[in-house]
Every structure is written in structure tokens, then in C-alpha cells.
N, C-alpha and C positions, 0 to 999 in steps of 0.2 A: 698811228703806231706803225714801225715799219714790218713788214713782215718778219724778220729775223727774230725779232725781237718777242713775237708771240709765244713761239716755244717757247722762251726764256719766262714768261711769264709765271709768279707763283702767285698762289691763288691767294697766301696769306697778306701779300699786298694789296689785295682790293679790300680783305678785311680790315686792315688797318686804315684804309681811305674811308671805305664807310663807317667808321668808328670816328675818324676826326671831321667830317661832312657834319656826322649829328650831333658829337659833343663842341665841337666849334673849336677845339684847344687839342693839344698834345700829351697834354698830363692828362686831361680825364678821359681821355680816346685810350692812354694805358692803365688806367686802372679800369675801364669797364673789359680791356682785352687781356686784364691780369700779368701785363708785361713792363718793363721799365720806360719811361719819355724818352728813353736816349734809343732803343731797339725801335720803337714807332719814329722818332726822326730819321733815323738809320733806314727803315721801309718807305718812309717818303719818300728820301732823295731816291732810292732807288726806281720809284713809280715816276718820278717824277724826268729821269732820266730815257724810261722806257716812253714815257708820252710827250716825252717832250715840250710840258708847260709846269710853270711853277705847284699849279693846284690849288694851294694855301697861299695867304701873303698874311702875314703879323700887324693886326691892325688892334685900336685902341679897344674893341670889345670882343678880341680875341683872334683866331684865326679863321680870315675871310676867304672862301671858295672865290677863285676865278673863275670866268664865263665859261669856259673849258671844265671845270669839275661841278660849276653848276645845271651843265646840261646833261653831265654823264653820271651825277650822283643818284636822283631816282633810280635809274639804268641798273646801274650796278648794284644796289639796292632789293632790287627784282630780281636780278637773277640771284644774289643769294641767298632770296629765299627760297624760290623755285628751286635751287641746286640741294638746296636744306631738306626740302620736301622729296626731291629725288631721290637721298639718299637715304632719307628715314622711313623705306618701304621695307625695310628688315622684318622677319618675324620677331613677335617680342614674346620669349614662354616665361610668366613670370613663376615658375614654381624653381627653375634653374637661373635666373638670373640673378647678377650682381650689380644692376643699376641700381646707380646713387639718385635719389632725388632731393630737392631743394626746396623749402618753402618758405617765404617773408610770411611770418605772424607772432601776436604779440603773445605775451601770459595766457592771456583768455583763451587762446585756439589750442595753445601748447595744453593746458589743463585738461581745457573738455572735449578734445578730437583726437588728443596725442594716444591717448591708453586704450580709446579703444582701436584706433587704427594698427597700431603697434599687435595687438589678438589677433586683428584679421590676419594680417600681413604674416607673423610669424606661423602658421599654417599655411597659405594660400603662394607666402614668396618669401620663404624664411631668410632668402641669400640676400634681400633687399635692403637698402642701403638709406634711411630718412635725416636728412638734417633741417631743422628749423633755426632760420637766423632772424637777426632784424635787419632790414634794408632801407634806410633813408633814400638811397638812390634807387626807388624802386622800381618805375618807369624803365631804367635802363639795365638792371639786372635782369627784369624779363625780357629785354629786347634783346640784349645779348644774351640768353640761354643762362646764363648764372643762376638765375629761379626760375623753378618751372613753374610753380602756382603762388601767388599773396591769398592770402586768408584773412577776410576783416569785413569793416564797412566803409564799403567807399561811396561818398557822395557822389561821383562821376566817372565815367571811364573812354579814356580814346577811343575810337573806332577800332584799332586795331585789336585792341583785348575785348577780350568775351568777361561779362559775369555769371556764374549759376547761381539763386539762391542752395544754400547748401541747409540752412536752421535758420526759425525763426526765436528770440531771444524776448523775455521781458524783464521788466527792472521791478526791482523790490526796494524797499528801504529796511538797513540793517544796521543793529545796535549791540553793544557788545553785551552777555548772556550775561541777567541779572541787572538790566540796566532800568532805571524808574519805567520808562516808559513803553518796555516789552509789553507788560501786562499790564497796559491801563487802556483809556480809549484813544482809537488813533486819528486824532483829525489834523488837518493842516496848524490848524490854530495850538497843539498840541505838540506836533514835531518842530514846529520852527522856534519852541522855546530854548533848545538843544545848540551847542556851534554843528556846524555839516562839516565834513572833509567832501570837498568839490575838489572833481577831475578837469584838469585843465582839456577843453574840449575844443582845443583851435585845430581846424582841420590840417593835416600834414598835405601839401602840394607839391610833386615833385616833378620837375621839368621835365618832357617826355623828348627832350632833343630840339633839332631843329624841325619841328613840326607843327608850326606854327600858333604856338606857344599852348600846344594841349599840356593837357595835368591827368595825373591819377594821385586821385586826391583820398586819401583815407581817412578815417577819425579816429584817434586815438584814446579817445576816452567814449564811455556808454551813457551818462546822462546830458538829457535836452535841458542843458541852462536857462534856455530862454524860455521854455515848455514853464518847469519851474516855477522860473518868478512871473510870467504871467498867471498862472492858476495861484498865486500868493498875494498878486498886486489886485487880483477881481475880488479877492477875499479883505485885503487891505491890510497885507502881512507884508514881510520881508523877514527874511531870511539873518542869522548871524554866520557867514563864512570864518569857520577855525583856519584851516589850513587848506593851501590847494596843493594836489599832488598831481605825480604825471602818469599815473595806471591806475586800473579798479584795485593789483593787490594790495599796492602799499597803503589805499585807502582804506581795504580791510581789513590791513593790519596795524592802522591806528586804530580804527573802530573797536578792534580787540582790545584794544589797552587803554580806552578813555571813555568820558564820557557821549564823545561826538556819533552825529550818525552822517550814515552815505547811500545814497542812488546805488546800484548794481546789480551785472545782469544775474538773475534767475539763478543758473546752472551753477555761476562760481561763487554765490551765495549760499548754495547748499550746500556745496562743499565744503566752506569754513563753516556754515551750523554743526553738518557732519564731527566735524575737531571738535564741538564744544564751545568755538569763541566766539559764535555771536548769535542772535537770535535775528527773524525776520518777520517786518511786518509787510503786509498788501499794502499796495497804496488806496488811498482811499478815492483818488478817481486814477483809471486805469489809463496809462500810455500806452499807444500805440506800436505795437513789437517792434522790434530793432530788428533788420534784415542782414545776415550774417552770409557775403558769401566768397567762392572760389573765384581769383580772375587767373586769368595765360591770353598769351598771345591766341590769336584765331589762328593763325596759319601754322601752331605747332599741333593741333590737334590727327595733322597728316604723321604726325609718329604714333607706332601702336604704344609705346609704354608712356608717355602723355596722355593717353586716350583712355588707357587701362586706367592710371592712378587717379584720371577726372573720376571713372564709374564707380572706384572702390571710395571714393571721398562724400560723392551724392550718397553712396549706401549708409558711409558711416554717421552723414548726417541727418538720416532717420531713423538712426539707432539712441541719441543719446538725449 
């Protein structure tokens, strides 16, 4: 670079190089930085003028790093995290503040974490700001700061993010109130007379960038399929699959209105018993709890109000 040209330097130009370094393209380096493809090609040429090499080149599996931004990508990468961590030494007083936070989680976390954190919060930081979304692209919502925590189970996590368990969760099987088999005896040989509403339980993997091909992989449904029909096949059962869905509620809310029964966890079982629409039974051999927890990047925990919302999330999750 020549020296003239460092003043001239804005910083939001490195952001958009490291935004198109990890997503490999133009279009999804501007939706992870919330801005148009034509504003990020517009920031290329201009980096690309100040460094004097292409950077990018449009190749068949997208946009390919030249030897020149493959050596300075790491680089640049580091320092914005380190400049991130620098400037997230602010005091955070959360009784006055009006930070927004963000969380990727599905039904299940919205139901059973939502209301009571919601009490805490209104007391302790009434100015505070919670949105709950859903994130396909979740990997790179939290790398870009878009979400500050996922809440769920995840089968594996990058190096980069941290998990805490937050709750541990069990599954019950549940039928809708009044149904033959509420009050009779519960044996496998028993339930699998019934169709099940099964949760499609293919784990969600979502590309973590170019990093060399890690995943944060969550599970979007709570019952072990295969747990299941093995404890069914040693018995010399099988199962009749009614309908598969794609979350525990809609499965509870067929369950309410039919003869069919479903897997699901504990907490949001009780909750539809609660309304009246369905009963629950134990299962008759016990599965192993389902582990429920918070991920974030590691290196946002150097901001205090990241740091504050991880300690208020662990309290809530031994309140509920």
C-alpha cells in the first residue's frame, strides 16, 4: 500500500473484504453485512485500488482469494477482532441501558426461557431490548454480531464458539386428554399400537465460512429416532409413523386433536397438559436427558453486556 493512501483508509473496507474472504461471494458477504451486492462491489474496487491487486477473481465455485488476500486475510481478520475487543471495554449499567440483544432459538426456548427472563429483565434492565429470531445462516449471524447467543442442541461446535449447558431437558410421551391409552398400562407393546407424530430430526448444518469446512450443527427436533426403534426392534415391535412434522409444537398440536401420540421434551409438555389438551405418560425405559445450551463466539465475551446477558441466561436456566 502506498503511504498516501493509509489515511485514506476506511475501516468499513476491510469489513467488507473479510465478509467476502469467509462467505467466498458478493451477495452473501452483503447480506451477512446487511448492505446491498452492488455497495460491497462498490467497496471492493475501491480496496482494491488502495492495494493495488485484484483480491477476488470470479471463478466456477464462486469468488476466489488471490495470493495477495490469501495472505492478508487471517491478518485482517485479527485485527478485527482485537479492534472489536478494544472497543467493547465500555461500562455496561444494565439498569439504564437500551441494548438490543438477539437470539437464534426455536419454539421450545421462546416458551420455556422467554417469560421468565422477560421478569428478570423488566426489573434488573427494564430499557432492554430481546428479539428472538430463527437463523438458518447461523454460523455467520454470530460471526458477524447479528446474534449474540443460539439457544438449542447442538451436536458440535467450532472452536470459535463456546457452549454452556444452560437445562437439562427429558422427553415424555404425550396423548391427547381422554385418549384410550392415558389411563391404561404403558408398555412399548402398548404405545406402538397408536400412529406417532415424529419430528423430523435431521440435524441443521450450517457452513461456518471458509474455515475449513467447520459446521455448527443444531437439532431441530427432541426425539432419538433411532434410540426408538432400536428399544422397539430388541422388543420385536415397530412403530406406525402417522405424520412427520418439523417442531415439538405442531406435533402437539396434532396430538391435541387426534388419536396419534408424540416424543417431547418435559417442560413444553406440561405446558400443553397445563391448557387441558393432552395428557402425559413416563416412558417406560428412561432416555437419557437432552442437553440444552447457550453458544457466542469466545472472543465476544470481552464486551460487558455479552458477559452480563450469558450470567442472567445461566440463572434463568436454573430457575425453570
Amino acid at each position: 500500500m502506498h503511504p498516501r493512501h493509509i489515511a485514506n483508509l476506511d475501516l468499513n473496507l476491510l469489513r467488507v473484504f473479510d465478509a467476502v474472504f469467509e462467505e467466498g461471494g458478493v451477495t452473501r458477504a452483503g447480506v451477512r453485512l446487511g448492505v446491498t451486492q452492488s455497495a460491497v462491489s462498490h467497496a471492493l474496487n475501491r480496496l482494491r485500488y488502495i492495494l493495488d491487486d485484484e483480491l477476488f477473481l470470479r471463478g466456477s465455485n464462486g469468488m476466489q482469494p488471490t495470493a495477495r488476500a490469501q495472505a492478508i486475510g487471517p491478518q485482517v481478520r485479527a485485527a478485527l477482532e482485537q479492534l472489536q475487543s478494544a472497543l467493547a471495554t465500555e461500562d455496561f449499567e444494565p439498569a439504564t441501558s437500551e441494548r438490543q440483544f438477539t437470539f437464534a432459538a426455536a419454539a421450545y426456548v421462546c416458551a420455556v426461557l422467554t417469560p421468565s427472563l422477560v421478569s428478570q429483565l423488566s426489573v434488573e434492565a427494564p430499557n432492554v431490548g430481546l428479539h428472538f429470531v430463527e437463523a438458518p445462516d447461523l454460523a455467520e449471524r454470530l460471526d458477524a454480531g447479528g446474534v449474540d447467543f443460539a439457544i438449542g442442541v447442538f451436536d458440535s461446535l467450532p472452536q470459535r464458539f463456546a457452549g454452556d449447558p444452560i437445562l437439562n431437558e427429558t422427553l415424555v410421551w404425550v396423548v391427547r386428554r381422554g385418549h384410550p391409552l392415558a389411563n391404561s398400562l404403558k408398555r412399548l407393546e402398548d404405545l406402538v399400537q397408536a400412529p406417532h407424530v415424529v419430528i423430523n430430526n435431521r440435524p441443521r448444518g450450517v457452513p461456518a465460512g471458509a474455515r475449513g469446512g467447520e459446521e455448527l450443527v443444531s437439532r431441530p427436533g427432541w426425539e432419538d429416532a433411532d434410540r426408538v426403534e432400536r428399544a422397539l426392534a430388541m422388543r420385536g415391535l415397530r412403530r406406525r409413523v402417522g405424520v412427520t412434522v418439523s417442531d415439538t409444537t405442531t406435533a402437539l398440536a396434532v396430538v391435541s386433536r387426534s388419536e396419534m401420540i408424540a416424543i417431547a421434551p418435559r417442560r413444553l409438555a406440561l405446558m400443553a397438559s397445563d391448557s387441558g389438551r393432552v395428557q402425559l405418560i413416563d416412558p417406560t425405559d428412561a432416555s437419557p436427558p437432552v442437553e440444552v445450551q447457550i453458544v457466542y463466539r469466545r472472543d465476544r465475551m470481552s464486551e460487558p453486556a455479552v458477559a452480563w446477558m450469558r450470567e442472567q441466561l445461566l440463572a434463568i436456566g436454573k430457575t425453570v
